[in-house]
N, C-alpha and C positions, 0 to 999 in steps of 0.2 A: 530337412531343414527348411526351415521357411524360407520360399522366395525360389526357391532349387526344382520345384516341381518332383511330379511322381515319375522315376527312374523306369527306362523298360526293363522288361526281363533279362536277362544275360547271363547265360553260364560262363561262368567267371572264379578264376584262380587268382592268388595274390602272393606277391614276394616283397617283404617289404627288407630295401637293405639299411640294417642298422649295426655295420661294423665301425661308425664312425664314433670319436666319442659324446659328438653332440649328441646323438640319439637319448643320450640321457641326460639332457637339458630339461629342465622340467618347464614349463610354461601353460599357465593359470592351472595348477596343479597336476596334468600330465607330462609323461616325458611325451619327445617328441617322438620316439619308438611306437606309445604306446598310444600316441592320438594318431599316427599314417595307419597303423591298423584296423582303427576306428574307424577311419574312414576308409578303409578298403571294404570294412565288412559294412557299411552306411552304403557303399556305391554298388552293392550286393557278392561282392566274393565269397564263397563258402569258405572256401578253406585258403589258412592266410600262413604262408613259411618267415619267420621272422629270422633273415641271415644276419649274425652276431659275430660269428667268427669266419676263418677259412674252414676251418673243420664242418661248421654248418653248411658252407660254400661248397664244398664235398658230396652233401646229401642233397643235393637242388637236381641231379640228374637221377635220383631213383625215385624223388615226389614227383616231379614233373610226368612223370612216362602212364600215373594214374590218367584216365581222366583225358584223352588226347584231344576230343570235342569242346574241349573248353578256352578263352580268349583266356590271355593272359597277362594283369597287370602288374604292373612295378612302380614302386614310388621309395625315393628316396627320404631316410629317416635323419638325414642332416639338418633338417629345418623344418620353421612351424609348417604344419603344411592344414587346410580344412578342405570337405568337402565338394565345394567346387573346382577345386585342383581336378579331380577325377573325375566328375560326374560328366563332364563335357565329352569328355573322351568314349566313356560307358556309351551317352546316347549317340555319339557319331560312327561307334560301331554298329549301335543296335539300326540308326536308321541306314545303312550298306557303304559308310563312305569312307570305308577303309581300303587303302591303295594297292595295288597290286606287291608291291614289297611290303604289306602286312604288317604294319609300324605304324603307329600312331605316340605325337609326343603333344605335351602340352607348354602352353609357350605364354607368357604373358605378352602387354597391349603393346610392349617396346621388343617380342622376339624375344625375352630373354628365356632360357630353359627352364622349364618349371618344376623340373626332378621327377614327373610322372609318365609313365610310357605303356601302350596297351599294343600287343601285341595279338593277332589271329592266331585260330587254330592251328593253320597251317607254318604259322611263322615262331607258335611258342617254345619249343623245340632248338632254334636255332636262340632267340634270345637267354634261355634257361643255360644255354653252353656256355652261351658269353662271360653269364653270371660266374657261375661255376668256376671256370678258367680264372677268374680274378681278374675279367677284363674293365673298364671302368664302363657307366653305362653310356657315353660316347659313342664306344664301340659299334652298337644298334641304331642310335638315336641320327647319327648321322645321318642315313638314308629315311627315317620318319617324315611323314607328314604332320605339318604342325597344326594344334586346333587349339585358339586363343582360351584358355582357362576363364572360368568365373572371376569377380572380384571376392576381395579376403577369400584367398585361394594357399595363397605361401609367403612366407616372408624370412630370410634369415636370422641366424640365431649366434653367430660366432661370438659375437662380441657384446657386451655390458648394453651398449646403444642400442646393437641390432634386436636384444633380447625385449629391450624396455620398448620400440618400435613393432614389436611380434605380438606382444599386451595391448597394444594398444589398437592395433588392427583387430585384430581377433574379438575385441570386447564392443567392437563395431558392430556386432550381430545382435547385441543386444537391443538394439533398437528396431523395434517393429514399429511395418508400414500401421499397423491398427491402432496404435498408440494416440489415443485424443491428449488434448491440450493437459487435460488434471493428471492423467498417469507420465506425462512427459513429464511435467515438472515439478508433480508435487512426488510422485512415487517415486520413478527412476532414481533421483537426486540424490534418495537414501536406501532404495532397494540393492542400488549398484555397487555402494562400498559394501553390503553386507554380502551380496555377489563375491568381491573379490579376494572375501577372506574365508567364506565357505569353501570356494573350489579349492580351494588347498587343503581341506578335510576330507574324510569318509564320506561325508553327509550324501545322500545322493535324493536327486529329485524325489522321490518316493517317502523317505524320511522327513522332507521339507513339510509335503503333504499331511502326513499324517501327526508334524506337530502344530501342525495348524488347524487341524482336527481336533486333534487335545486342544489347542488355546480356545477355539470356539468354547470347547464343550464347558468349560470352564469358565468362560465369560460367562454363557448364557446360563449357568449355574447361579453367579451370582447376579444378573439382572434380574431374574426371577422372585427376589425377595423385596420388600417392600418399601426395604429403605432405598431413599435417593443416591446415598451414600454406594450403597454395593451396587445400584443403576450405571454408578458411575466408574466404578470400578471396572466392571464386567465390559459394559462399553469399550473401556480403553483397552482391554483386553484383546475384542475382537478385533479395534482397529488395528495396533499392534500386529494381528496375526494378519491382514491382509499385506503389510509390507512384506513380511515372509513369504505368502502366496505370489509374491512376484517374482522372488527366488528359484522359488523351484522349474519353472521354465529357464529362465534364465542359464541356470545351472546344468540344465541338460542342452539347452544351445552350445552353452563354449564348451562341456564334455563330451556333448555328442552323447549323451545316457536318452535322447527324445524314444517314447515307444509308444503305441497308440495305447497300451494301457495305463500308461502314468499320464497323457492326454485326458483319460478317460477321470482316471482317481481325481486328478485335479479340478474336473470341472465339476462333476459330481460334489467333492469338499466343497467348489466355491455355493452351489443352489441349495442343496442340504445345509448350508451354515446360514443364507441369508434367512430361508425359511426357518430355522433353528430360532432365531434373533426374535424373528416376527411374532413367534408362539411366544418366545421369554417375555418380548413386551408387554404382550398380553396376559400374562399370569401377573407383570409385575403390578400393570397397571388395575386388575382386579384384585390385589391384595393392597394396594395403594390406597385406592379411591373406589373403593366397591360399587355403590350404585348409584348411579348419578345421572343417570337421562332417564325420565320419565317414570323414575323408580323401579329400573331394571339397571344389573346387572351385566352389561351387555360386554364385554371387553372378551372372554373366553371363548360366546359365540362368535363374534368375527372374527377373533385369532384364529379358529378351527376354520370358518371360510375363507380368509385369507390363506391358509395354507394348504387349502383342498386347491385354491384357483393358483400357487405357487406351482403346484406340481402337476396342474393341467399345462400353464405355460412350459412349465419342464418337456413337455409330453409331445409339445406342438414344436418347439423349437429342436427336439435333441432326435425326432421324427422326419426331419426338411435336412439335418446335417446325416443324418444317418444312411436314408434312404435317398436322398438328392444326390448331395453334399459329397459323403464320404469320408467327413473330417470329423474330429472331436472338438473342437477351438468354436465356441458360441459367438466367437466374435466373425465368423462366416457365416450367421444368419443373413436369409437376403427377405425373407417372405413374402417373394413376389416373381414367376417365373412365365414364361413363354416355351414353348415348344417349338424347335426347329431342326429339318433333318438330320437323322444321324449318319455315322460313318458307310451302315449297310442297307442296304435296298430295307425299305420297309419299318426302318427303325427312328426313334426320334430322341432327341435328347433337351432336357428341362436345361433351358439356358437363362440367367435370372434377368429379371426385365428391367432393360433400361429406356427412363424417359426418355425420348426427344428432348431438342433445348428449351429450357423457358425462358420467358422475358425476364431481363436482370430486375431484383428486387431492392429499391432502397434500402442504403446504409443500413441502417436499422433494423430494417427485417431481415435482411441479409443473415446479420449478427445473430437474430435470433434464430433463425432458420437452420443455421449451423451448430449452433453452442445447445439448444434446448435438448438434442437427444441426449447430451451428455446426462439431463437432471436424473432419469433410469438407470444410469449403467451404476454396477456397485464400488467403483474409485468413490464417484461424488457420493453416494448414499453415507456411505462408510464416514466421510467428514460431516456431514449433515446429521448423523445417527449421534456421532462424536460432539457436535457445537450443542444439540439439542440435550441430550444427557449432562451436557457440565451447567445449562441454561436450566435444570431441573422442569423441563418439557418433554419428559418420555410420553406423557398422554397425547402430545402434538407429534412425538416420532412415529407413537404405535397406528394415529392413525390415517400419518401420510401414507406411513409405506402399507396400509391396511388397503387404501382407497388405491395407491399405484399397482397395487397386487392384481385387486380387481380389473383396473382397468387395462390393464396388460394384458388379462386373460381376454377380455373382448377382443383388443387388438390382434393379439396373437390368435386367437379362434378362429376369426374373421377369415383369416392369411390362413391358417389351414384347411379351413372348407372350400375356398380357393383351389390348392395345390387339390385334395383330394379330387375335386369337380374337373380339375384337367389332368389330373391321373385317368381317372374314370369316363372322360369323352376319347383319351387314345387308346382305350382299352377298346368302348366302341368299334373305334375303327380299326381296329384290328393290325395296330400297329405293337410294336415291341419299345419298350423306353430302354435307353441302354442302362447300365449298370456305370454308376461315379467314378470318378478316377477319383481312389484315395489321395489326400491332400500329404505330404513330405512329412 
């Protein structure tokens, strides 16, 4: 999950107790049974015992006895739970700071219990009894050491209020640190109700993808013909399907469905459609206005070079997250890194470069200094593609985004003859660069 960081390794069992009948509270369309085992299996547990009755309370002493080297956590399925409920717990075993009574509980900022409890090797054994016996989790928790849970970690669920206060935390995640000024307020505002009526469907982030895939395909269907009319159709098309593209993350935040391959599908959809567009431009506008500089024909040629230097940029950017990075999310491009030691003798690690402070810039430039990267990114293009097409100026769209293509590719080139040139001087030296910590 974003903001949660990459988990360590831990072998890890899970019990999650849902004999309560809240367990089947449903909230942003999971119950809350079936979102605590999400997140046992998100905090790495292989194998997850879901206790529903005493008679399954029965069978917790012949699963448990599998498997004796493994920690073992518990979370209670009476309330919303996400998370950071557990992941606190995960890394304060993993880095040794589990107590000699082998208990670890998680507690929110006022102390109060936070229904999740991770238990040692040596101690799982003794907690799996407790379960069993029909002891409540008390029982254990008493002698635990507590370790402050994340925020939007748990919230209760019993009542009408507490349910509509559980939505309303939970839908908190939706809002990422990356989020500039245009996706905050022009997207969010209507990506979000269509968020909240999706999670209560089938649809799952992958589905989302791939109707945004068809809607492109079918825009840039009909931009490609020469009337201004289906220009404009097609357009509204595509934009239409970028608010869905904001969906489908969304949607796997508050179900916890995130995987590095639906990372992957999504960003892929979003560079394949912009590139998509740029060609359709370019066919449309040489069946428009056929030849009109210098008595050539020129709109099909640079649509083809504009999309050769699309997918150079693709090349340079998705190379720096791959091989750097470790993430899928283009919105952690940095293209600019330094080298400084790593963990082990000999080793270094591409850490991305930060300026020193500079001297404050007037008002003015200030503004512009911050707002102008926005004019690149595809929220703003996407309204620009959109004012331009209803303005019957596709020839002025095809060859902003013709010229921005190009010169991204310079920028981006630049940035990775860079990276490669200090790849290749620690190679030199005979040093080792370490391997990324994949991004959550």
């Amino acid at each position: 999950m974003s903001g949660s960081g990459e988990l360590p390794v831990v072998l890890l069992d899970a019990i999650v107790l849902a004999d309560d009948a809240l367990a089947n509270v449903r909230i942003a369309g999971l119950s809350a049974r079936e979102r605590a085992v999400r997140v046992a299996k998100r905090v790495g547990a292989d194998r997850v015992l879901v206790v529903e009755s005493n008679a399954a309370r029965a069978n917790i002493t012949a699963w448990i006895e599998g498997n004796r080297n493994r920690a073992l956590l518990v979370v209670r399925a009476d309330q919303l739970v996400h998370t950071p409920l557990c992941s606190r717990l995960v890394k304060a075993l993993s880095a040794g700071e589990m107590p000699e009574r082998g208990v670890l509980r998680a507690v929110g900022a006022d102390g109060v219990d936070g229904g999740a409890y991770i238990a040692s090797a040596s101690r799982r054994a003794d907690v799996a009894a407790a379960i069993a016996a029909g002891n409540d989790t008390t029982s254990f928790a008493e002698d635990a050491v507590s370790v402050e849970h994340g925020e939007i970690a748990r919230h209760p669920i019993s009542t009408p209020e507490e349910r509509a206060g559980a939505h309303k935390l939970l839908y908190r995640i939706l809002i990422k640190p990356q989020d500039n000024a245009i996706t905050r307020y022009l997207y969010r505002p209507i990506s979000f109700p269509l968020t909240r009526m999706l999670v209560w469907t089938p649809i799952t982030p992958n589905m989302i993808s791939a109707i945004v895939a068809c809607m492109v395909a079918v825009g840039c269907w009909f931009v490609m013909h020469a009337s201004a009319r289906d220009a404009v159709i097609g357009t509204v098309i595509i934009f239409a399907s970028a608010y869905f593209d904001c969906c489908d993350g969304e949607i796997a935040r508050v179900k916890l469905l995130s995987s590095k391959l639906g990372a992957w599908i999504d960003t892929i959809v979003d560079e394949v459609s912009s590139t998509a567009y740029i060609v359709a431009l370019g066919i449309h506008c040489h069946r428009e206005f056929g030849a009109t500089y210098w008595g050539f024909d020129n709109w099909i040629p640079i649509a083809g070079f504009a999309a050769v230097c699309c997918f150079v940029s693709m090349y340079c950017i998705y190379y720096e997250l791959i091989v750097v990075l470790g993430t899928a999310n283009s919105q952690d491009y940095v293209g600019r890194f330094i080298a400084v030691p790593g963990a082990s003798p000999n080793t270094v690690r591409l850490k991305p470069y930060e300026a020193g402070p500079k001297k404050p810039l007037p008002p003015l430039l200030q503004m512009v200094a911050t707002y102008a990267p926005y004019l690149a990114r595809r929220d703003f293009l996407s309204w620009l593609t959109l004012i331009l097409a209803l303005t019957h100026l596709t020839q002025v769209s095809f060859m902003l985004q013709a010229v921005g293509a190009i010169v991204m590719t310079l920028v981006l080139g630049l940035a990775h003859i860079r990276l490669l040139r200090l790849r290749r001087s620690i190679d030199r030296a005979g040093q080792i660069i370490e391997p990324p910590i994949p991004a959550a």
